[in-house]
Residue frames relative to the residue before (quaternion, step in Angstrom):
aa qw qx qy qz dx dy dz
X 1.0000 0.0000 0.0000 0.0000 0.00 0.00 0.00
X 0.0465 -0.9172 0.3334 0.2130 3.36 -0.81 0.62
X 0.2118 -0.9270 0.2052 0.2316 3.57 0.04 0.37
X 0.6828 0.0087 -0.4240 0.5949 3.04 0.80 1.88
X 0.7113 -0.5133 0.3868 0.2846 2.72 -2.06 1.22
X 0.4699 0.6127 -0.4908 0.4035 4.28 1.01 -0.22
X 0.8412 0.1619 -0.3186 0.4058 3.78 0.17 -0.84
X 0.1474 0.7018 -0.5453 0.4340 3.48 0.85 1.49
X 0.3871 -0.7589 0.5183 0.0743 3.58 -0.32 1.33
X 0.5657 0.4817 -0.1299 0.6565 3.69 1.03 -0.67
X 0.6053 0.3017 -0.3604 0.6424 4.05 0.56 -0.35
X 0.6435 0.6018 -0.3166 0.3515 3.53 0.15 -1.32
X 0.6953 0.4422 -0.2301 0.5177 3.88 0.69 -1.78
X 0.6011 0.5809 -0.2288 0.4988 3.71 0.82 -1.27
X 0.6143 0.2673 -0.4002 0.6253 4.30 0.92 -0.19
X 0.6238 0.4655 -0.5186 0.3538 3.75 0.05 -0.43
X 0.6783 0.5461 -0.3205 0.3726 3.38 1.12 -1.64
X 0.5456 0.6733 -0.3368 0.3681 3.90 1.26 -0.37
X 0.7496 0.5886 -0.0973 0.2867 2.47 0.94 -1.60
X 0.4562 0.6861 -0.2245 0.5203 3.39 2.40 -1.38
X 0.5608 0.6138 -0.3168 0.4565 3.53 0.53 -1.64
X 0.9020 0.3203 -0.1872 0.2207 3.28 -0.18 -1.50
X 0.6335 0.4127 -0.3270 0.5669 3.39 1.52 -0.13
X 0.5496 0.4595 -0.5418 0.4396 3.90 1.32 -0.03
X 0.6252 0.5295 -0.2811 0.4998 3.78 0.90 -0.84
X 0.5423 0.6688 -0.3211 0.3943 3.27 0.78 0.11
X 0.7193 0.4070 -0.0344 0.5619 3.22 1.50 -1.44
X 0.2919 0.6935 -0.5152 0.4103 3.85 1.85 0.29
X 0.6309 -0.4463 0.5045 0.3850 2.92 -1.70 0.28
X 0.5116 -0.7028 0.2683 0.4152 3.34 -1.18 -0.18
X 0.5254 0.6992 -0.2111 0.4365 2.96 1.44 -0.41
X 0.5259 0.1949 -0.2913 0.7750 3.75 1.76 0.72
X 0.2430 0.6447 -0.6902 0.2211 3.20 -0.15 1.79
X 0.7863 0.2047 -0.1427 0.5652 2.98 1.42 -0.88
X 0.5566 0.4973 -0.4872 0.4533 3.34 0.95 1.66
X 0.7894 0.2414 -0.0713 0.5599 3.19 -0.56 -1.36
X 0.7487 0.4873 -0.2953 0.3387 3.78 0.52 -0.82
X 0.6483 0.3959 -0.3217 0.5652 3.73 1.31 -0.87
X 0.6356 0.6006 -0.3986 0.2764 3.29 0.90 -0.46
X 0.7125 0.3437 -0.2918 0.5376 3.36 1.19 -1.03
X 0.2169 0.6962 -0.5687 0.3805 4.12 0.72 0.01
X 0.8351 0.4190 -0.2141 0.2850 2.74 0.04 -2.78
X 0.8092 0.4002 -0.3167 0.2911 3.34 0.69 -1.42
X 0.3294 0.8231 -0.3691 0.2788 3.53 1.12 -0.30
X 0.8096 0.3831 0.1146 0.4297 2.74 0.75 -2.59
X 0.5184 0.6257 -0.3689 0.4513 3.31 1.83 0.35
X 0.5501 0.6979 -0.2761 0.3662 3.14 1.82 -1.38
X 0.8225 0.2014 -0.2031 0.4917 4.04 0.53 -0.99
X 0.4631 0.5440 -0.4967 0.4929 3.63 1.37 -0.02
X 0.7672 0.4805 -0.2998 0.3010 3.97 0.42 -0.25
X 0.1524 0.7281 -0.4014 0.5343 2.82 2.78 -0.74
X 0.9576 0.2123 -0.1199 0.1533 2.82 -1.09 -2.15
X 0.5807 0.4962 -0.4318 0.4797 3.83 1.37 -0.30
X 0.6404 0.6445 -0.3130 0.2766 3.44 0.83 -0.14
X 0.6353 0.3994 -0.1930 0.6322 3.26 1.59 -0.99
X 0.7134 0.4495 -0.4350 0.3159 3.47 0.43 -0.94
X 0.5256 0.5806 -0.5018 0.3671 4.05 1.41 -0.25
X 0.6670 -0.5742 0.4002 0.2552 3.82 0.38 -0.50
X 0.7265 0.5296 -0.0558 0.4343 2.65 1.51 -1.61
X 0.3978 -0.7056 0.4918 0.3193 3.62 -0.55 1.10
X 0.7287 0.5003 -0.3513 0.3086 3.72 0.50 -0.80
X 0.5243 0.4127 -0.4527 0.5916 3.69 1.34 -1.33
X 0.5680 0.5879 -0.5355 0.2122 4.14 0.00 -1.09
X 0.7065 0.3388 -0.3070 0.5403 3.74 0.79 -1.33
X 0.4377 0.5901 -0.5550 0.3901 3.86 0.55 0.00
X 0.8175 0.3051 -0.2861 0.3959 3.10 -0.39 -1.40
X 0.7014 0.4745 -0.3501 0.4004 3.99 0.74 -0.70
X 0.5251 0.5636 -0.3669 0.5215 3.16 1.13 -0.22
X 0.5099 0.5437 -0.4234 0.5149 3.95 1.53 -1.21
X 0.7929 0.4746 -0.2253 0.3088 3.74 0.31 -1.49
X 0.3865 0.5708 -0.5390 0.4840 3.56 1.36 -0.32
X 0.7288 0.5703 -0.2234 0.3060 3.16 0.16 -1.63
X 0.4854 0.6147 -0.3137 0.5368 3.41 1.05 -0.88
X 0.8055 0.4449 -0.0978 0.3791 3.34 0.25 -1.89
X 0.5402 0.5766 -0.4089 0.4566 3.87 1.65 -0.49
X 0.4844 0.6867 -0.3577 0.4072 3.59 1.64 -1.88
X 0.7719 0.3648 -0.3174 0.4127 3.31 -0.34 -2.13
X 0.5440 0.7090 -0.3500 0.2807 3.39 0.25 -0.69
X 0.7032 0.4454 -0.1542 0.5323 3.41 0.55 -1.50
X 0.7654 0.3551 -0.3433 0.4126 3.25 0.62 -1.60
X 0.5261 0.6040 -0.4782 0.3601 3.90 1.04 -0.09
X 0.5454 0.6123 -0.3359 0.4635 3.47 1.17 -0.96
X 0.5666 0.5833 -0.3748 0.4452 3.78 0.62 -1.29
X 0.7462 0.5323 -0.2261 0.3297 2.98 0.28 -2.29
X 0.5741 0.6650 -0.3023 0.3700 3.72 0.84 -1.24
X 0.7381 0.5054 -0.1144 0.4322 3.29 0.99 -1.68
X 0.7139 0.3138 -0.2956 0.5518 3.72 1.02 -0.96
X 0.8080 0.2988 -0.0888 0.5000 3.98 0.91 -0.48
X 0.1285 -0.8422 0.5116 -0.1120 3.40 0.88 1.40
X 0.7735 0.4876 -0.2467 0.3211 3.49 0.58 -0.58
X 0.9006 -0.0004 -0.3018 0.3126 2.91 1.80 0.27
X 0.8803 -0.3056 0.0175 0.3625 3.15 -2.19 0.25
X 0.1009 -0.7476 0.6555 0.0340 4.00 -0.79 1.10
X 0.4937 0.7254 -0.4673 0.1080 3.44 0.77 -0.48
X 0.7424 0.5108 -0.2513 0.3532 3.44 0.95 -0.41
X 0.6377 0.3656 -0.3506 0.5803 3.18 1.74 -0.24
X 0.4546 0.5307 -0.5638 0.4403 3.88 0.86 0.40
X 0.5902 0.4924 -0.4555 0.4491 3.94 0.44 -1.00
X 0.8121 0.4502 -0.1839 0.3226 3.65 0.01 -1.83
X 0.3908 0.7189 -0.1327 0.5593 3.24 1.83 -0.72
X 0.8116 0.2453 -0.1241 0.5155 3.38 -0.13 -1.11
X 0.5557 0.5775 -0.3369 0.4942 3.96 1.04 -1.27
X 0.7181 0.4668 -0.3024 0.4183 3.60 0.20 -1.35
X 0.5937 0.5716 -0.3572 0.4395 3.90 0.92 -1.06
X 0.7824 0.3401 -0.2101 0.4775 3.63 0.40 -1.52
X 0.5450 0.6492 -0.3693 0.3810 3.76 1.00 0.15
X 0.8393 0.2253 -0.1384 0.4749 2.77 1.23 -1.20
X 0.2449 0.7369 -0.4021 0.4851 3.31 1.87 0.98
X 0.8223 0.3153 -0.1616 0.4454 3.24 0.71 -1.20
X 0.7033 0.4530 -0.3173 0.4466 3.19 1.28 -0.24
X 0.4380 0.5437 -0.5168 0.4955 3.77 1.60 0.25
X 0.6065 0.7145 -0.2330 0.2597 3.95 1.05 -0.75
X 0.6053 0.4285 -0.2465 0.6238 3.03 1.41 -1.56
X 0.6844 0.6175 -0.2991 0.2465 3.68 0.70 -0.97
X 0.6247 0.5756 -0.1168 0.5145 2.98 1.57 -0.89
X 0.5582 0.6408 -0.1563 0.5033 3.21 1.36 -0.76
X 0.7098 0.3566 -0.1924 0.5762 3.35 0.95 -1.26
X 0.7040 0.6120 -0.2673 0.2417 3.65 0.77 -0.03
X 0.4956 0.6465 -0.1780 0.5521 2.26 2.38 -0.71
X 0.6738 0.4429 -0.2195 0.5492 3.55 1.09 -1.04
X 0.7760 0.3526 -0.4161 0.3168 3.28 0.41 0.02
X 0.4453 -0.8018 0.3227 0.2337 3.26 2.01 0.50
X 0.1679 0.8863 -0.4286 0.0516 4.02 1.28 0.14
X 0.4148 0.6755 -0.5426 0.2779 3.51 1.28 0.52
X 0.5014 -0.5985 0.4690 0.4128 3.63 -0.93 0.58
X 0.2868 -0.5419 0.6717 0.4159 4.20 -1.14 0.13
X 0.3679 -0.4602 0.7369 0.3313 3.64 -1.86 0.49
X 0.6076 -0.5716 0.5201 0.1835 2.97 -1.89 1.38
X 0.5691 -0.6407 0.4857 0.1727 3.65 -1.40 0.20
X 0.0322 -0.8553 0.5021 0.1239 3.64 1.32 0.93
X 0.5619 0.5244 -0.5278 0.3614 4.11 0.76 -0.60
X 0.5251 -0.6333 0.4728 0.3157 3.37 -1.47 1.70
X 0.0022 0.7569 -0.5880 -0.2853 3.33 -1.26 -0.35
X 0.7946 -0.2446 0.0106 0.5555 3.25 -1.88 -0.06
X 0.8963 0.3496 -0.1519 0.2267 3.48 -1.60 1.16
X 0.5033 0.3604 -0.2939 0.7283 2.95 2.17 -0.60
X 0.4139 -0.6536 0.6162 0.1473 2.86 -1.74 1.19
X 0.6181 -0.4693 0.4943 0.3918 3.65 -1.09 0.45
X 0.8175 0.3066 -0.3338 0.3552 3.83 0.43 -0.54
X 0.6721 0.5384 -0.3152 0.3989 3.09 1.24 0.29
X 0.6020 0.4875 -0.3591 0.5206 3.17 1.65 0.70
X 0.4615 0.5919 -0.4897 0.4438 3.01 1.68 0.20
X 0.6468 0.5617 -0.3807 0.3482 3.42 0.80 -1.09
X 0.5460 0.5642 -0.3873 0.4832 3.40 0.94 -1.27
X 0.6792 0.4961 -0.3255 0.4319 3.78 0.01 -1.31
X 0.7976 0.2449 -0.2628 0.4845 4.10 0.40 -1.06
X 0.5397 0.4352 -0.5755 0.4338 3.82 0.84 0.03
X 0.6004 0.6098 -0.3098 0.4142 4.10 0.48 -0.56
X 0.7531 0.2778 -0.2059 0.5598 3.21 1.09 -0.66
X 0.5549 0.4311 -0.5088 0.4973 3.78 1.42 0.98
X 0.3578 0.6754 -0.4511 0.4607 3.45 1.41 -0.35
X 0.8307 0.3692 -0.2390 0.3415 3.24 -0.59 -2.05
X 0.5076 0.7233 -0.2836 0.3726 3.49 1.32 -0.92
X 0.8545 0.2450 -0.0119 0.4579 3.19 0.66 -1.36
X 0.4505 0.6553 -0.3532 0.4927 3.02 1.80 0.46
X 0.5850 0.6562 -0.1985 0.4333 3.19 1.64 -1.72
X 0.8334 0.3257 -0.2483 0.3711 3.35 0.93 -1.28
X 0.6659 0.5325 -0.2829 0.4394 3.12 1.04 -0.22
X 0.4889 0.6130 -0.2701 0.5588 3.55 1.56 0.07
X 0.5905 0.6744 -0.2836 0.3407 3.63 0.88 -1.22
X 0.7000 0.5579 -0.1818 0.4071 2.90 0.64 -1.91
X 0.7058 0.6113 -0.1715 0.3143 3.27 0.69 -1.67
X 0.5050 0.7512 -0.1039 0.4123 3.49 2.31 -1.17
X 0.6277 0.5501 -0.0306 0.5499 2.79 1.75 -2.00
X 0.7550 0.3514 -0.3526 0.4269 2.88 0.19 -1.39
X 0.6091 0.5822 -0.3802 0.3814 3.76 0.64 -0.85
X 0.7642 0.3978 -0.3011 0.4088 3.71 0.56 -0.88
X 0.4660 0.7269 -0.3266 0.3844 3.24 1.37 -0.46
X 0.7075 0.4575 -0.1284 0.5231 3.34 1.28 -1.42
X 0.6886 0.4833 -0.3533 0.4092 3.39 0.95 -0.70
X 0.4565 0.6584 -0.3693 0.4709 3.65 1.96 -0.90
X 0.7727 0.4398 -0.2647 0.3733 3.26 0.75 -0.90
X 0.5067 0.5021 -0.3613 0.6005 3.92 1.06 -0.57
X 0.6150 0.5479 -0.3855 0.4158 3.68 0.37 -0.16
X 0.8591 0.2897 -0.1025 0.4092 2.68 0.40 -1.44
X 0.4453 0.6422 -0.3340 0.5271 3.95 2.02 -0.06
X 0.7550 0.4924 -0.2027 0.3827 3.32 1.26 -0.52
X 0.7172 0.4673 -0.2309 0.4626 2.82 1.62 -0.68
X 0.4696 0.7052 -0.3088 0.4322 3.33 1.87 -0.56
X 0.4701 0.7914 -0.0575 0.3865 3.42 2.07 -1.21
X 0.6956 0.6059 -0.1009 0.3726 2.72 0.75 -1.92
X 0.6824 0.5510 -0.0956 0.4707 2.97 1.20 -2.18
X 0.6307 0.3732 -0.4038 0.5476 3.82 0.70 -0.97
X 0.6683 0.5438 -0.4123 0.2962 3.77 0.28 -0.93
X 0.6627 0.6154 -0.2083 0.3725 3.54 1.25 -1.11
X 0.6218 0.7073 -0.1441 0.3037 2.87 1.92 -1.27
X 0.6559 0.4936 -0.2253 0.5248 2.71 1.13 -2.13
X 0.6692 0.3931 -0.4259 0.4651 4.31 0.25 -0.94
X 0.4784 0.5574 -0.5238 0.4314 3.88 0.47 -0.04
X 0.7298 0.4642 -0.2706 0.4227 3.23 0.26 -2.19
X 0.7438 0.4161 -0.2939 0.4327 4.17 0.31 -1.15
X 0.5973 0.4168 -0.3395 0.5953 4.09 1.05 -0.03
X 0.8375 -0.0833 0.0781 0.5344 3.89 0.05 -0.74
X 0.1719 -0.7141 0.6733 0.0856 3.87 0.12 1.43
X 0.7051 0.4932 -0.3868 0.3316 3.97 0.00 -0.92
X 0.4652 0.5711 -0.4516 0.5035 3.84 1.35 -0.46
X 0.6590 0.6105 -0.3125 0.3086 4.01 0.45 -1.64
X 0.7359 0.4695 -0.1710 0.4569 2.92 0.87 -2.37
X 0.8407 0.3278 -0.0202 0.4306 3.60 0.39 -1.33
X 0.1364 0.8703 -0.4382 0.1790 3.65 0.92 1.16
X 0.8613 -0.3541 0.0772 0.3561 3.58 -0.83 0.79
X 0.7923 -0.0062 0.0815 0.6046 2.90 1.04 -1.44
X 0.7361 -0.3077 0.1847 0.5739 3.68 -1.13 0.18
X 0.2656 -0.5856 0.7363 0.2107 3.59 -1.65 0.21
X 0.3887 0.6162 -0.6441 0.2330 3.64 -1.72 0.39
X 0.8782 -0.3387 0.1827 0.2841 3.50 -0.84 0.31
X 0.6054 0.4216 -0.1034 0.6671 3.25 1.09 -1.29
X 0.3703 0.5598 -0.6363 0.3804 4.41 0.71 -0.43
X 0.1481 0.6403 -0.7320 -0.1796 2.69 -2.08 0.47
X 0.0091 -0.7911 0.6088 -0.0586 3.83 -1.32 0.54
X 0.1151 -0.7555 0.6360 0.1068 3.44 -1.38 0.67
X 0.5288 -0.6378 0.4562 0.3247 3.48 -1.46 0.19
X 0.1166 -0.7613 0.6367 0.0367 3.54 -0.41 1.18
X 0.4185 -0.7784 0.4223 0.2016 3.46 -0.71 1.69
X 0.1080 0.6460 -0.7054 -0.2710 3.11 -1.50 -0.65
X 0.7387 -0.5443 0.2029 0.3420 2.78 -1.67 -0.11
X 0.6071 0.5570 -0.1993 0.5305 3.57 1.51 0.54
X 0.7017 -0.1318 0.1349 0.6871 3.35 1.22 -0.85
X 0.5766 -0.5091 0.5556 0.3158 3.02 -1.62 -0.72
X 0.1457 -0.7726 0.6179 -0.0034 3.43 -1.70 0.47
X 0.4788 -0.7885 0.3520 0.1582 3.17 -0.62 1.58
X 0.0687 0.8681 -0.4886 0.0549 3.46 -0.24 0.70
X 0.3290 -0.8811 0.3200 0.1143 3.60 -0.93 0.57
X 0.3309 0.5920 -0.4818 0.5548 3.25 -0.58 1.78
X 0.3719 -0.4812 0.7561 0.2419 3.64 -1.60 -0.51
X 0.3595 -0.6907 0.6230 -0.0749 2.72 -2.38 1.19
X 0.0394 0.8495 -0.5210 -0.0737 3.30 -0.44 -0.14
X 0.1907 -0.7041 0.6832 -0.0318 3.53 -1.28 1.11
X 0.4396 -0.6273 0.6318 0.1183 3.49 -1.93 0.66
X 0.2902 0.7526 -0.5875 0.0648 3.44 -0.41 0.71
X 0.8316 0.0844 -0.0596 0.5456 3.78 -1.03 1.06
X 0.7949 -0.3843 0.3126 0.3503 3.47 1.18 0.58
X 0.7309 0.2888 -0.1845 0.5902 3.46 0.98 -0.29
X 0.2503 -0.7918 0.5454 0.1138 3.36 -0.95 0.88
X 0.3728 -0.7233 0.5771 -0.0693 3.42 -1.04 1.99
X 0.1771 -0.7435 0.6441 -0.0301 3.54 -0.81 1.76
X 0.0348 -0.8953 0.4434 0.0239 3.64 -0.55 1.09
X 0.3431 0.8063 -0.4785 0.0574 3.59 -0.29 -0.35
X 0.1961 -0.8744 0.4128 0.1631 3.93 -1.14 0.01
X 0.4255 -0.6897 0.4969 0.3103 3.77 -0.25 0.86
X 0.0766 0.7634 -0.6167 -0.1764 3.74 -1.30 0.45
X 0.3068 -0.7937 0.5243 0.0319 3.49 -0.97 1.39
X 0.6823 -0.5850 0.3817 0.2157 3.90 -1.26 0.52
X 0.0609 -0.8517 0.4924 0.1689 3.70 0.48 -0.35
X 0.2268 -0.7815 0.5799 0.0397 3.22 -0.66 1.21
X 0.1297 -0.8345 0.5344 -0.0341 4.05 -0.74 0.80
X 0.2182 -0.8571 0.4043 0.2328 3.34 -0.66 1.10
X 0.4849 0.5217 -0.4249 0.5587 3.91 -0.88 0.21
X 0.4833 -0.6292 0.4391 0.4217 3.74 0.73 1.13
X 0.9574 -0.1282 0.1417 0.2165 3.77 0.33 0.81
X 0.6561 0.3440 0.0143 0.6715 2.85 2.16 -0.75
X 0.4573 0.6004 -0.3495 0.5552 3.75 1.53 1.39
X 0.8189 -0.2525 0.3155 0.4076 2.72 -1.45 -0.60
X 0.3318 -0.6169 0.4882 0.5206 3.73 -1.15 -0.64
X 0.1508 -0.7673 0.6190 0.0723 3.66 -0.97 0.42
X 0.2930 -0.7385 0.5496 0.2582 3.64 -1.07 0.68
X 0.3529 0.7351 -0.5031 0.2863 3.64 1.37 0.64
X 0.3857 -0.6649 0.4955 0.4045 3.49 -0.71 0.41
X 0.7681 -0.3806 0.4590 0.2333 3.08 -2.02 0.82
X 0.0142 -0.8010 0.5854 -0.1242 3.59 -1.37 1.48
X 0.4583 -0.7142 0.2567 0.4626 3.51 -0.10 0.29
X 0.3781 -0.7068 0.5553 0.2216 3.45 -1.64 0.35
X 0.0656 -0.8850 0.4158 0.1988 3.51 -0.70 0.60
X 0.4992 0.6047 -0.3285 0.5265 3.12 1.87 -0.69
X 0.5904 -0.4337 0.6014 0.3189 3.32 -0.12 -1.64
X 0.8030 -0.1812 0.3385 0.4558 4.03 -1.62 0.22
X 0.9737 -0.1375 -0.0322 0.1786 3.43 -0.45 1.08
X 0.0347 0.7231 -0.4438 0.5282 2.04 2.10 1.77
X 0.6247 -0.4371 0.5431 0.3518 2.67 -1.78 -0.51
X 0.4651 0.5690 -0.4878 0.4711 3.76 -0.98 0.25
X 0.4502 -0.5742 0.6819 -0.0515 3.23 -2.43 0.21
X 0.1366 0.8071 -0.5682 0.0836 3.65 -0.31 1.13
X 0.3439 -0.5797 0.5703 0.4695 3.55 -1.17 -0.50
X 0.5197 -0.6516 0.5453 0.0896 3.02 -1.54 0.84
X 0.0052 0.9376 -0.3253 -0.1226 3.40 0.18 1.12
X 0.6455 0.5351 -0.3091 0.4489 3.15 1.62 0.73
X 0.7478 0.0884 -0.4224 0.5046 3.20 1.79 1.12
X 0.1320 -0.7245 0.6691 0.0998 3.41 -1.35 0.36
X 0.5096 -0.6855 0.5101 0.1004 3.27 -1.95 1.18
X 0.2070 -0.7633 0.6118 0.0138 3.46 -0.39 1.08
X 0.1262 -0.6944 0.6833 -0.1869 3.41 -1.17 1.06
X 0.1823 -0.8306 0.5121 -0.1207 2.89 -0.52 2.06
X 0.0103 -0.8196 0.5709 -0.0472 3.93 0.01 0.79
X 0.1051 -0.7092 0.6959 -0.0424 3.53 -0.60 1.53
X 0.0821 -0.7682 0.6305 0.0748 4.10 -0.95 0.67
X 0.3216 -0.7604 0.5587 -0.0788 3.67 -1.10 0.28
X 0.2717 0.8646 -0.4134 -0.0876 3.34 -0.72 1.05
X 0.1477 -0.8846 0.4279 0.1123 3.26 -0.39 0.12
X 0.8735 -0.3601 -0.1417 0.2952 3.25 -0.98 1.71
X 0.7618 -0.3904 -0.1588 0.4920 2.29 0.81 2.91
X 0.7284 0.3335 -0.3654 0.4740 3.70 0.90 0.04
X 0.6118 -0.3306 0.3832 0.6079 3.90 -1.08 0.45
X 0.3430 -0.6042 0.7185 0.0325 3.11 -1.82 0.79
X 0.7820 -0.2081 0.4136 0.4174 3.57 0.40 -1.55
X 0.0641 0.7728 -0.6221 -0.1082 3.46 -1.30 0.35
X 0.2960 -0.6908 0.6470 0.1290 3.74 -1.72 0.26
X 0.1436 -0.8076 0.5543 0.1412 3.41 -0.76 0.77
X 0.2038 0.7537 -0.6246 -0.0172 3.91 -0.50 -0.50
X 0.0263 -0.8567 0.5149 0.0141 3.06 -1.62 1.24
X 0.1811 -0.7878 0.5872 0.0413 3.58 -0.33 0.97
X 0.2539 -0.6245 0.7359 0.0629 3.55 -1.88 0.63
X 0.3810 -0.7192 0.5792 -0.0458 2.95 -0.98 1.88
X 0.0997 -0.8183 0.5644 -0.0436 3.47 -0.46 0.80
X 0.3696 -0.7479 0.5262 0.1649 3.85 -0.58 0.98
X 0.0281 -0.8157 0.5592 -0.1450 3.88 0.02 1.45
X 0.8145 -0.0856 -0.1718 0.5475 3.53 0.78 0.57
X 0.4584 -0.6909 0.5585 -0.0236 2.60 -1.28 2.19
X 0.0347 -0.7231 0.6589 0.2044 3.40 -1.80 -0.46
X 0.2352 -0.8168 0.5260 -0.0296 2.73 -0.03 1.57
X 0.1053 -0.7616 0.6322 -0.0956 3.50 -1.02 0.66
X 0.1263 -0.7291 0.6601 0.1289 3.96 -1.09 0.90
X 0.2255 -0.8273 0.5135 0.0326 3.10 -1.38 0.84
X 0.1062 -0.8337 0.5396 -0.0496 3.36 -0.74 1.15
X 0.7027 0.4311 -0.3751 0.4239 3.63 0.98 -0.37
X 0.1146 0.7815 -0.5970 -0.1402 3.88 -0.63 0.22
X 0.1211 0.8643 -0.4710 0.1285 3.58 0.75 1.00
X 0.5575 0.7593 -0.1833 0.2811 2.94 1.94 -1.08
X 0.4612 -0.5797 0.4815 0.4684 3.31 1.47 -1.09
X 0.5051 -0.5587 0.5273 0.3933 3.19 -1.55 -0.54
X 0.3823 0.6224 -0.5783 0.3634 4.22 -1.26 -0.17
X 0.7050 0.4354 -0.4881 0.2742 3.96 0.47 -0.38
X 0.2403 -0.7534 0.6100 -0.0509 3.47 -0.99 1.39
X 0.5261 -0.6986 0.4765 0.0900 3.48 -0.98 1.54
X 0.5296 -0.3275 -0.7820 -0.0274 1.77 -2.38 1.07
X 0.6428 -0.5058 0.5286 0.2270 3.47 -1.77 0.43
X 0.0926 -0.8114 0.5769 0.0162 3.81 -0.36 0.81
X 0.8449 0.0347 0.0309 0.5329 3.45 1.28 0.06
X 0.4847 -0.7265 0.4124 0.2593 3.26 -0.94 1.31
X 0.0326 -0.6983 0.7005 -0.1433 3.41 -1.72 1.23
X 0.3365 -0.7406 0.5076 0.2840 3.42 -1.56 -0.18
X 0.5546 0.6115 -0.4423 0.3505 3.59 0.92 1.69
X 0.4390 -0.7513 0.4504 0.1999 3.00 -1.17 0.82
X 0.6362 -0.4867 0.4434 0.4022 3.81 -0.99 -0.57
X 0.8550 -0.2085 0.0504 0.4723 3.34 0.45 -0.99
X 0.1292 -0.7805 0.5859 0.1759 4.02 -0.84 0.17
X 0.0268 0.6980 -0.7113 -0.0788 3.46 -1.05 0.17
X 0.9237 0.0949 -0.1010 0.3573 3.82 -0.63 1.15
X 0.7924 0.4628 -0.1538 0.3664 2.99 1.80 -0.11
X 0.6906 -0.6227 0.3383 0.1444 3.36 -0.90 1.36
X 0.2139 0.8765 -0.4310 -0.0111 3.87 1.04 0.83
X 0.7819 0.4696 -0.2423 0.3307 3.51 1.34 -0.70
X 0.4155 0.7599 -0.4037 0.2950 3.49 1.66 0.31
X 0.8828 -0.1146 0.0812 0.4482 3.49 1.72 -0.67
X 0.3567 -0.8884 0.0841 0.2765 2.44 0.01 1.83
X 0.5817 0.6082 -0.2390 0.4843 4.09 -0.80 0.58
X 0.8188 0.3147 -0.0708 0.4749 3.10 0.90 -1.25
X 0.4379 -0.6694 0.5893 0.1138 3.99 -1.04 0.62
X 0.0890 -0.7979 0.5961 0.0117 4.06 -0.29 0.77
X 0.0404 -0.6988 0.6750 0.2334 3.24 -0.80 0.12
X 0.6604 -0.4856 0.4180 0.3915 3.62 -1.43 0.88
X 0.8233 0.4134 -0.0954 0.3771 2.91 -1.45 -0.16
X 0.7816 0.3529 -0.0719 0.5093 3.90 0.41 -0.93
């Protein structure tokens, strides 16, 4: 007998097999930090966390649940290793295939023996004998029979609720997670291509809506809402992105006042937009048998942390070039009187 789920050989292989993950995921690009990489972490770290909630209940049936949860776990990591194999050939899996594969047949055979013993112990209830016998009177098995059926009654109702309330919460961890997902997906978007965030398909403002349409490399803003099935209930996502206005011409607080003009400069007086953050507003919805069910909001403020800064010296280009700039050239916005294409580098004024 053993008396914790640690000197489990199959828990034990399943921490090494964590442990592999995290230094192959380690070597990912960066831009699947918050893909392929959290993804395989998660499933990894599901495998011996289901180990240990499984034995430590007692219970032989939840026990093959949850190992049966961690196979599963162990089918996920799998696949997403298979992906991972295909976009990053170059590297070294060999050590999570061994630990990988060991942990699977471990916890094969040990769903078997388990299963086995359940069978022999045969845990179906027997149905009771309601025919009276010698001495019991027929009306006293009615009574027995209608007090049982005020029990179960008042068990039923008092159980229900408790069903609800439980799925209600679990609707909601679902849907907190996916709402999650989206900010997580966001922020590695915003720190690889800020000009996708700022400058998205269609207008931004409150009422925007947009989802992330993978690829295999990143993501791509796109416009509309999505929707996924999990546990039976079907989850409408999508997220608004908004301007951000800052006071001190720009160099303050944020402020939902509207924008005013600046004449001085940074930390004056006045209101600008801030073009190096914007507020994202994740909205996850929920129904449930066909009528709104629920929603989740969550908001986060994206902030632009790496610039590319460029100096300019050629204006040969003319004028017509209109901000934000996504790439280096040699034009400006506007001229009045001045001579840009006689040499290159240099600025003339007319006349002088």
């Amino acid at each position: 007998m053993l008396n914790s789920y640690k000197e489990l050989k199959v828990w034990q292989k399943s921490i090494d097999l964590v442990e592999e993950v995290y230094i192959l995921t380690g070597d990912f690009p960066k831009d699947e930090t918050y893909g392929l990489s959290i993804q395989e972490r998660r499933a990894a770290v599901s495998i011996p966390s289901n180990i240990a909630e499984g034995q430590r209940r007692k219970d032989l049936p939840e026990y093959l649940q949850f190992l049966r949860i961690a196979d599963a776990s162990s089918a996920e990591l799998e696949t997403q290793i298979i992906i991972s194999k295909r976009l990053y050939p170059d590297l070294d899996y060999s050590k999570v295939d061994v630990l990988l594969e060991e942990v699977q047949k471990m916890l094969n055979v040990l769903i078997r023996k388990l299963e086995d013993k359940l069978n022999e112990k045969n845990l179906k209830p027997k149905t009771q004998n309601l025919k009276p016998e010698s001495g019991q009177s027929l009306i006293e098995v009615l009574i027995a029979v209608a007090i049982g059926a005020i029990l179960i009654g008042a068990a039923t109702a008092t159980i229900i609720p408790v069903l609800r309330s439980n799925l209600e919460t679990r609707t909601v961890q679902i849907a907190g997670s996916l709402s999650q997902e989206y900010l997580d997906n966001l922020r590695s978007l915003a720190e690889s291509n800020w000009y996708q965030v700022y400058n998205p398909p269609t207008a931004k403002g409150p009422s925007s809506q947009f989802y992330l349409n993978a690829t295999s490399t990143t993501f791509i803003l796109a416009s509309g809402s999505t929707s996924t099935i999990a546990e039976g209930r079907t989850f409408t996502r999508y997220f608004s992105i908004e301007n951000v206005n800052r006071n001190l011409c720009g160099a303050g607080d944020i402020t939902t006042d509207a924008a005013s003009s600046c004449a001085i400069g940074p930390g004056s007086s006045g209101i600008i937009e801030d073009p190096s953050t914007q507020k994202i507003t994740s909205i996850v919805s929920w129904t449930a048998g066909g009528s709104a069910g629920g929603s989740i909001n969550k908001v986060q403020y994206l902030t632009r942390s790496q610039n590319k800064v460029f100096v300019q010296s050629d204006w040969s280009g003319g004028t017509g070039q209109e901000g934000p700039i996504t790439s280096e050239n040699n034009k400006f916005a506007t001229s009045t009187n001045i001579n840009y294409s006689t040499t290159t580098g240099s600025i003339i004024i007319q006349g002088f």
